[in-house]
Each structure stands twice: as C-alpha cells, then as structure tokens.
Residue frames as qw, qx, qy, qz and C-alpha x, y, z in Angstrom:
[[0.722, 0.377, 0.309, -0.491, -8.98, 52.61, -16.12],
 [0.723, -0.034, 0.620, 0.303, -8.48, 49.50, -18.36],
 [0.245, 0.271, -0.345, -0.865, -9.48, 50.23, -22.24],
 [0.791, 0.303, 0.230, -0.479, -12.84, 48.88, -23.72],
 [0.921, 0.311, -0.177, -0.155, -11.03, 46.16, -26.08],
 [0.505, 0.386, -0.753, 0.168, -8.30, 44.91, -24.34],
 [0.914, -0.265, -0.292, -0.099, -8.82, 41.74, -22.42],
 [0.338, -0.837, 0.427, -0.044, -6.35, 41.52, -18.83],
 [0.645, 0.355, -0.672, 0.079, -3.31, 39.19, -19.71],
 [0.884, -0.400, -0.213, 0.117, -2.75, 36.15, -17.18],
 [0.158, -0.841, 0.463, -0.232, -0.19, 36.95, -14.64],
 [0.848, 0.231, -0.419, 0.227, 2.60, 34.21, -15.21],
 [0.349, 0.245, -0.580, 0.695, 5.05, 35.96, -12.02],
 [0.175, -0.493, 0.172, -0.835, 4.22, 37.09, -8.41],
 [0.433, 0.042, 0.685, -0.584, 2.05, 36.61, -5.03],
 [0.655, 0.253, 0.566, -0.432, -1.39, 35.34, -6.65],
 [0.126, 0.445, -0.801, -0.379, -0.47, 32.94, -9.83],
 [0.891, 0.213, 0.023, -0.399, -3.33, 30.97, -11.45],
 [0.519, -0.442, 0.725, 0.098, -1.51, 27.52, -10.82],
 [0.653, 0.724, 0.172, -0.140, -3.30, 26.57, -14.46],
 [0.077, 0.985, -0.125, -0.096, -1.09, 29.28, -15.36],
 [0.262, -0.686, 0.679, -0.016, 2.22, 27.95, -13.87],
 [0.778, 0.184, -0.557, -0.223, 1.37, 23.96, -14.82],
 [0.262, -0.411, 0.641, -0.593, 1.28, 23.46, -10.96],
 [0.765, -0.255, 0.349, -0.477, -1.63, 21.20, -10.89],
 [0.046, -0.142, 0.987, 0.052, -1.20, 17.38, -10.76],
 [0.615, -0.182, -0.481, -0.598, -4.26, 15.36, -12.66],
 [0.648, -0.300, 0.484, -0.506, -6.36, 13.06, -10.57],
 [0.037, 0.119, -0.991, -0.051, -5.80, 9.35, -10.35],
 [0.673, -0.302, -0.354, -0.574, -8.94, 7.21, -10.52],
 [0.447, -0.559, 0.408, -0.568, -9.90, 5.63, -7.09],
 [0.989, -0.135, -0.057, 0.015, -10.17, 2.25, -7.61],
 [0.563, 0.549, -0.344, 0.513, -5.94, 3.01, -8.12],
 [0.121, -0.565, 0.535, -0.616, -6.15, 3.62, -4.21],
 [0.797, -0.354, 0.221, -0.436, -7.53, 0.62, -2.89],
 [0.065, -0.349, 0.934, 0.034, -6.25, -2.96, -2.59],
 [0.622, -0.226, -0.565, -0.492, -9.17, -5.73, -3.92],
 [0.636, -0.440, 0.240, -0.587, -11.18, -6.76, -0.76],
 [0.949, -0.105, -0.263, 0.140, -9.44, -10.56, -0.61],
 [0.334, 0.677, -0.459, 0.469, -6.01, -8.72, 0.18],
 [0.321, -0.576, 0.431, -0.616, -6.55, -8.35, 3.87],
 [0.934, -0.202, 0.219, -0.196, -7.80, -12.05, 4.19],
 [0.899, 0.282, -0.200, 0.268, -4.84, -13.55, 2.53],
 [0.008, 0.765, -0.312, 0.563, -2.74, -11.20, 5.29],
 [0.783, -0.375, 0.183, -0.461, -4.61, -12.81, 7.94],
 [0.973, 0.180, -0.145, 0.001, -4.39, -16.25, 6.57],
 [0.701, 0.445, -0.378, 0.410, -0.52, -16.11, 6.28],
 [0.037, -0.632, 0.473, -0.613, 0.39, -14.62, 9.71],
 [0.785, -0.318, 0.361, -0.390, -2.26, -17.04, 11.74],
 [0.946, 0.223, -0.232, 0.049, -0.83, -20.15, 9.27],
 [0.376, 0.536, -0.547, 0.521, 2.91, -18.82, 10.32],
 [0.289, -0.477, 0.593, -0.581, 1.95, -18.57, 14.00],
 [0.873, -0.334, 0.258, -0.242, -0.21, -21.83, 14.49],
 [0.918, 0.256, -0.254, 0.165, 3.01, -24.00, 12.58],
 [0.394, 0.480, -0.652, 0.435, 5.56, -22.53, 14.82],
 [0.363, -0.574, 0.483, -0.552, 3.57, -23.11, 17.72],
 [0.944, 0.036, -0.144, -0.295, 2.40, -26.62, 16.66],
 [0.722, 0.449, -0.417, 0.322, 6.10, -27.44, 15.53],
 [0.014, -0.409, 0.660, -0.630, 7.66, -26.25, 19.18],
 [0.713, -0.222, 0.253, -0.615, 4.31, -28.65, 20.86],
 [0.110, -0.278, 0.940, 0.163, 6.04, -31.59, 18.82],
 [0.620, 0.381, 0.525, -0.440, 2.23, -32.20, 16.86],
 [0.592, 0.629, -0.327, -0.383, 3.38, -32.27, 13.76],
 [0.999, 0.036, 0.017, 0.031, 4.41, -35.11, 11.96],
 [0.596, 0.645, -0.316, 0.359, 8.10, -35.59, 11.77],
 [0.530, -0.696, -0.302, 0.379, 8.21, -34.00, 15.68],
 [0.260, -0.786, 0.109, 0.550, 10.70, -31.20, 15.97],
 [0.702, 0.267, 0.304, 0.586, 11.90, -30.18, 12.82],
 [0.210, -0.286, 0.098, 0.930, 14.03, -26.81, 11.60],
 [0.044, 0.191, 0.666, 0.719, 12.07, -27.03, 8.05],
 [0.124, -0.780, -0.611, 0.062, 8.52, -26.60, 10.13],
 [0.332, -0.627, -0.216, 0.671, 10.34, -23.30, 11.67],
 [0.037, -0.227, 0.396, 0.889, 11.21, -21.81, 8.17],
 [0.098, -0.650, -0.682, -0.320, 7.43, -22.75, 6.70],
 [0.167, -0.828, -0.402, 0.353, 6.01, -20.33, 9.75],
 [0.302, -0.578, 0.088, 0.753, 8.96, -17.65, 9.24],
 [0.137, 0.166, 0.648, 0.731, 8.65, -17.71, 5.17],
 [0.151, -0.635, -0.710, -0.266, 4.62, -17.39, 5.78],
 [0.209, -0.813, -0.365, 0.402, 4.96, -14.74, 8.58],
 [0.222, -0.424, 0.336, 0.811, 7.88, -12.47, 6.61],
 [0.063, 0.227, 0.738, 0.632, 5.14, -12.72, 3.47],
 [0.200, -0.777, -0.571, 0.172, 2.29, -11.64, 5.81],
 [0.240, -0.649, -0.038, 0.721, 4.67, -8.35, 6.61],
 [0.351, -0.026, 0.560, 0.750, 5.95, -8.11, 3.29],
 [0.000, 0.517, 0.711, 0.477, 1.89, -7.61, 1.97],
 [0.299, -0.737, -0.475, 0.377, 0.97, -5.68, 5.16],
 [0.300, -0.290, 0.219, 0.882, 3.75, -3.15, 3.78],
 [0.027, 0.141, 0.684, 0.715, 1.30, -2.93, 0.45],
 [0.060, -0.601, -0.791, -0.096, -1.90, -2.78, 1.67],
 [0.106, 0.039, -0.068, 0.991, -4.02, -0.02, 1.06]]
C-alpha cells in the first residue's frame, strides 16, 4: 500500500516505458509537407509524351532537318527528366 502523499515516480527502465518518458516520440510534420502541388503530375506527363512523340517523329523523318542525332537527345533529355521527377513525386 502506497502512502497518502507520495505521488508514483515515472518509470524511466523496463517492459512498459511511457515513450514521453524515454524522448521516443517523433513530432508530426504538417501535410501539405507530403504532397507534391497538383501541376507536378502534368508536367510528368507532358515531358515523357513530348520525349516519346520527338523520337518517334524524328525516326518518321517529319521533322525539319530529317534524321538528326540532336532530335534523339531532345526526346532522351525530356524522357530522363520525366523519370528523374517521377522519382519525386508524391
């Protein structure tokens, strides 16, 4: 039986530690910190379909110039930036 004026001391060791106690918990982030802004995903889009319709244009010989390497690296630069953001998006 406890005494009438003493108060139970926190229990710093053992099985059931008030994580408080220990300095266990981690604060909360605010949510907007978990999203990407709602243009992200269109500017994904944008760059992968831009990469895919210039290499297919550029291999159809519709562009101006006909065949060129420099069309091939526009698509690749635009599709490897598509991944690159895809990686980020949240």
């Amino acid at each position: 039986m406890a005494k009438s004026g003493s108060q139970k001391a926190a229990k710093t060791v053992g099985r059931y530690v008030d994580p408080h106690a220990r300095g266990r918990v981690t604060a909360k982030r605010e949510h907007s910190h978990d999203h990407s802004p709602h243009w992200f995903g269109w500017v994904l889009l944008d760059l992968m379909l831009f990469g895919i319709l210039v290499i297919t244009l550029n291999y159809l010989q519709v562009l101006p110039g006909s065949t060129s390497s420099w069309y091939l690296v526009l698509g690749l630069v635009s599709l490897f930036a598509a991944f690159y953001l895809a990686t980020r998006y949240r």
